[in-house]
N, C-alpha and C positions, 0 to 999 in steps of 0.2 A: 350323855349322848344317846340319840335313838338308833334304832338296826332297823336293817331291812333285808331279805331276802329277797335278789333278784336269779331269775330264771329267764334267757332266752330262747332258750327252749330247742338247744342241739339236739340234732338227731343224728348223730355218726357213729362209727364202729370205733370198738377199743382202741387207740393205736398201735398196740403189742398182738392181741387175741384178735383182732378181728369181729368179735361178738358185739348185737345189736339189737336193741332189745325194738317189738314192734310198734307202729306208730298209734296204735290205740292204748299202748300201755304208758308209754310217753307221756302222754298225755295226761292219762289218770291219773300219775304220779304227779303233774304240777298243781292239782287238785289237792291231791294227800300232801303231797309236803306244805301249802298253804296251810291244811286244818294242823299240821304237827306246828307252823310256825307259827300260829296265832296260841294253841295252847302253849306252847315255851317262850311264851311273852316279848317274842317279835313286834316292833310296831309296824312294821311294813311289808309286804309282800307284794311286786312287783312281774310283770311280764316282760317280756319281750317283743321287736315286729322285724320281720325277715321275711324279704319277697325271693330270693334268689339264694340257692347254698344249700350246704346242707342243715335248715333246719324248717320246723314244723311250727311256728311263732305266726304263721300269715295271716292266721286270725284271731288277734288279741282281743277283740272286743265280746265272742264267743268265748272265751277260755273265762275273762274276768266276769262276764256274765255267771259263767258254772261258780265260780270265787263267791262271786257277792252271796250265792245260794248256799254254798256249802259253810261258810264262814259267818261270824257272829259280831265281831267287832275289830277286826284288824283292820288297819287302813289299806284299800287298795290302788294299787298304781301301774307305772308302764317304766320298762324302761329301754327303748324310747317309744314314743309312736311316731310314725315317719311323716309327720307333716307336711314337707315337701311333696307326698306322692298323693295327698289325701284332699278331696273335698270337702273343704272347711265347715258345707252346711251337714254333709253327710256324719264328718265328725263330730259336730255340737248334737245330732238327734242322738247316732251311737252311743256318747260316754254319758250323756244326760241320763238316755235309760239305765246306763249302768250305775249311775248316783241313783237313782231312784232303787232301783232294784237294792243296793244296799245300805240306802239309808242314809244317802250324804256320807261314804267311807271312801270318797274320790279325790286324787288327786292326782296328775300324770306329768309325764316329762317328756317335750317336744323335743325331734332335731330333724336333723335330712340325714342321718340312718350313716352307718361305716359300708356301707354295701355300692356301689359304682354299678351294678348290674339291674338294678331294681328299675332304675330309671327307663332303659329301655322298653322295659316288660310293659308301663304304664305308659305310655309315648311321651316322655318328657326327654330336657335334655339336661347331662350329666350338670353341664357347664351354669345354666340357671337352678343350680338345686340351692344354692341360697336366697335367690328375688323369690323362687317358690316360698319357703319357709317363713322367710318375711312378711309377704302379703298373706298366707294363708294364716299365719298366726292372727294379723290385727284384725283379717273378720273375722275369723276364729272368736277373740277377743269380744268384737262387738256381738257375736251372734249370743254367745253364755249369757251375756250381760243385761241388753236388750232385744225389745222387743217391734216391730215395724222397721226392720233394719234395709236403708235404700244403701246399694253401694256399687261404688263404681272400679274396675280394678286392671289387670292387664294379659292375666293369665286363666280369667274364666269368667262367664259370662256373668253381666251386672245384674243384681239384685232391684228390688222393686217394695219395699215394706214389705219384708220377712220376717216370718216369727216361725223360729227353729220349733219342735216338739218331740218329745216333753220337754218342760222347761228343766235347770237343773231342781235338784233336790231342795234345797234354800240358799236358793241364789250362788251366782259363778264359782267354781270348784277353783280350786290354785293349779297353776300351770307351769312348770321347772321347767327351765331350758337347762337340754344338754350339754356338754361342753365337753371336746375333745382337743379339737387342733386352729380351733378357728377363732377369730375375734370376732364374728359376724353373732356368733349365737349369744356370745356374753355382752356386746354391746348394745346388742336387744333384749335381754332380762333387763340390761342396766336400765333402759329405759322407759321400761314400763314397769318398773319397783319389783319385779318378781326372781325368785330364786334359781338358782342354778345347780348342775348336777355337774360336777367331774366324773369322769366317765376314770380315769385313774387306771388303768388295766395292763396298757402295753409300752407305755413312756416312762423316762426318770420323770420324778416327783417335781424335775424343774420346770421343765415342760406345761406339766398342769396347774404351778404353782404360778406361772405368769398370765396365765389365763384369770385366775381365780383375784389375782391380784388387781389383774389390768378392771373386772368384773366389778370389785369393791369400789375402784377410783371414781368407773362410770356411774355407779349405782349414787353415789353423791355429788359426782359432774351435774347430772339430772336431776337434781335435788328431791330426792326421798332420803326417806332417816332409816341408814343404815343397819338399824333397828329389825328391818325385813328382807335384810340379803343373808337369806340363810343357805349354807350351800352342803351341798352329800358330795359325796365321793365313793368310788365303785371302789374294785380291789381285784389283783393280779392271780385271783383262784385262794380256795380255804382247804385245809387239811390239819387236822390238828392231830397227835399222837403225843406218847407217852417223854418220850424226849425229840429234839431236835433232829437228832442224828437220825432214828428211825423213821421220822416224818418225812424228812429229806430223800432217804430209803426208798420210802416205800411211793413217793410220790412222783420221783423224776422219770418212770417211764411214763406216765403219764403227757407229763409235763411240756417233758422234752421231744414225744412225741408227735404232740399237737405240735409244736414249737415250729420241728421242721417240717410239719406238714401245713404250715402256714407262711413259712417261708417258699415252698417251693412254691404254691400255689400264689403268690404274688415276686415271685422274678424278675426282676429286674423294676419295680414299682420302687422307689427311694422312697413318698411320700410316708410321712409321719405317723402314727396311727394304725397304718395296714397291718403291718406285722408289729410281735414283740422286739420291745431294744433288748432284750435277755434271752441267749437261746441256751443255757445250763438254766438249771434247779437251783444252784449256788448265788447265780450272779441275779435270778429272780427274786433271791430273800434275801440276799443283802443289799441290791442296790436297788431295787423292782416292790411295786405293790404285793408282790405275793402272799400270800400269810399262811404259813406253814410252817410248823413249831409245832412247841408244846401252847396250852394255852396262856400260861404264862409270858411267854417269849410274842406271842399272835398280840396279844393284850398291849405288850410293851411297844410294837412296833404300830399301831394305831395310836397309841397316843403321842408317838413321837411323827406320826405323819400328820396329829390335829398342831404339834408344835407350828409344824408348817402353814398346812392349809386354813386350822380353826374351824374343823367343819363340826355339822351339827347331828349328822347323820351318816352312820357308817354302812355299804352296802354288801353283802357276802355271797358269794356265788358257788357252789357244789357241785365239781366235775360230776354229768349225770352219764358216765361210761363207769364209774367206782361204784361198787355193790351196793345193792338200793340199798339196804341193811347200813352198810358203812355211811353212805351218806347222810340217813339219819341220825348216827351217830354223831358225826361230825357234827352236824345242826347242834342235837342236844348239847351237848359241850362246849361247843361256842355260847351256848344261851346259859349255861351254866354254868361255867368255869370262866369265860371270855369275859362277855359282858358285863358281872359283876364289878370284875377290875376295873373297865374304863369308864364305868357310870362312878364310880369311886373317885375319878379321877378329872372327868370331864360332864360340864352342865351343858344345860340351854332349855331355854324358853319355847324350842318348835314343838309340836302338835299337847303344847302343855294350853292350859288355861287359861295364861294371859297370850298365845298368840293367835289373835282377832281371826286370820284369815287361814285357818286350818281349817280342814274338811268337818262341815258341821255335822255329821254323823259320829266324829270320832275323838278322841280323846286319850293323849298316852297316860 
């Protein structure tokens, strides 16, 4: 299995203390923890994109720029970029410079974003944020690809033999669609052979296992060879300590603070996705993505969630309100005590040598 480290890049106060650290330090930190994750033999380090809320993510393509700079051979990625809100040619020049900048170590993962409020901001409507995503991905698609691109579309003006610049690094980067609650964004990887992201955070495993499922059938409805439906999956927050019990401990103010402060803030919203279905620490890591344990017990419950899913690609995320100190901790020992286990126990062929369409700069 590969790992990845995703950050989208909260900015809020402790939910117990209050304390918040500033947004220039924020910042440097998803800088530092990329170089700590590529020397603790991470294959991936991702971003985040938020227009609205409390975070500091609104310019991903700026943050993985500093990345491509600071960093040496980790793969870089996004997780998501909000395609729905984005100018498709604006994005093909964007992430091109950023493959170039790092050497072909690009690959990213499209959606139309968990955020409802974003749309406004950019004048779009909530209700079209999937025709966006759709049409912006296939020029999206053609612009990476080729070159004199005429196109004709519905949601922004027609093209005329276009040729994005810079081009990518050698030739089109991989592109993941995200997946959360929708069948629109997996029946669109299905049908252009590309891989998919479970987002895995705040729903039972069944939730995201029908997705992932429905995603597989389309992927050979369309006839491509299953071969390149390779799929990641996020995770319900990392904390790892000495036993179970103390991790549990030491992590549920946290937890459970964010918990109800994502429940008040979406009241009365039923929809799927918004809040967690777990509002204890308990019912997080027993029936929820969380992974909070010892690293034993963290290790054990990724491999019983590839039982399910079969993914290729594990994603871990580090409440950034827990002591910067701690949180590298946590990192390290995930890379060293976690990951050993489940590469013991789980393969795959992604960003290995026989899989053709990895980012040509990089190689796990």
């Amino acid at each position: 299995m590969r790992f990845q480290v995703l950050d989208i890049v909260p900015h809020t106060p402790h939910p117990v203390t209050g304390e918040i650290v500033s947004v220039h330090e924020r910042l440097r930190r998803v800088v530092e923890t990329a170089v700590l994750a590529e020397r603790l033999g991470f294959d991936s380090y991702a971003v985040g994109e938020r227009h609205a809320g409390e975070f500091v993510s609104s310019a991903p393509t700026v943050l993985l720029g500093a990345l491509a700079q600071a960093t040496s051979w980790i793969l870089l990625s996004t997780g998501v970029t909000v395609l729905s809100l984005l100018d498709p040619v604006r994005v093909a020049e964007d992430y091109a410079t950023i493959d170039q900048l790092s050497g072909g170590r690009l690959e990213i993962v499209i959606g139309k974003g968990n955020e409802d409020k974003h749309f406004p901001l950019f004048g779009l409507e909530l209700a079209k944020q999937y025709e966006y995503l759709t049409e912006n991905y296939e020029l999206l698609r053609r612009l990476l690809r080729d070159e004199g691109v005429s196109w004709k579309g519905t949601h922004r003006a027609d093209l005329d033999s276009v040729t994005t610049h810079p081009r990518p690094f050698d030739g089109p980067f991989r592109i993941w669609h995200g997946s959360a609650t929708s069948t629109v964004a997996v029946d669109l990887a299905a049908r252009w052979g590309d891989p998919i992201f479970s987002a895995n955070a705040l729903q039972p495993r069944e939730n995201y296992l029908v997705l992932i499922e429905r995603y597989r059938e389309q992927l050979v409805a369309n006839g491509h060879d299953p071969a390149v439906g390779y799929v990641g999956s996020g995770s319900g927050g990392l904390f790892l300590a000495d036993t179970d019990a103390e991790a549990v401990a030491q992590y549920r103010p946290i937890y459970e603070g964010f918990a109800a402060k994502m429940r008040a803030a979406h009241a009365g919203d039923d929809r799927p996705g918004k809040v967690t279905s777990f509002a204890t620490i308990e019912e997080a890591v027993a029936h929820g993505p969380a992974l909070v344990g010892t690293p034993e017990r963290v290790a054990e419950k990724i491999i019983d969630y590839h039982k399910s899913f079969r993914h290729d690609v594990q994603s871990v995320s580090v409440n950034p309100t827990l002591p910067y100190a701690q949180q590298q901790e946590v990192l390290t020992r995930f890379a060293e005590e976690v990951a050993p286990l489940v590469r013991r126990e789980v393969t795959t062929t992604l960003w290995g040598p026989h899989d053709s369409g990895r980012a040509k700069g990089f190689t796990a």
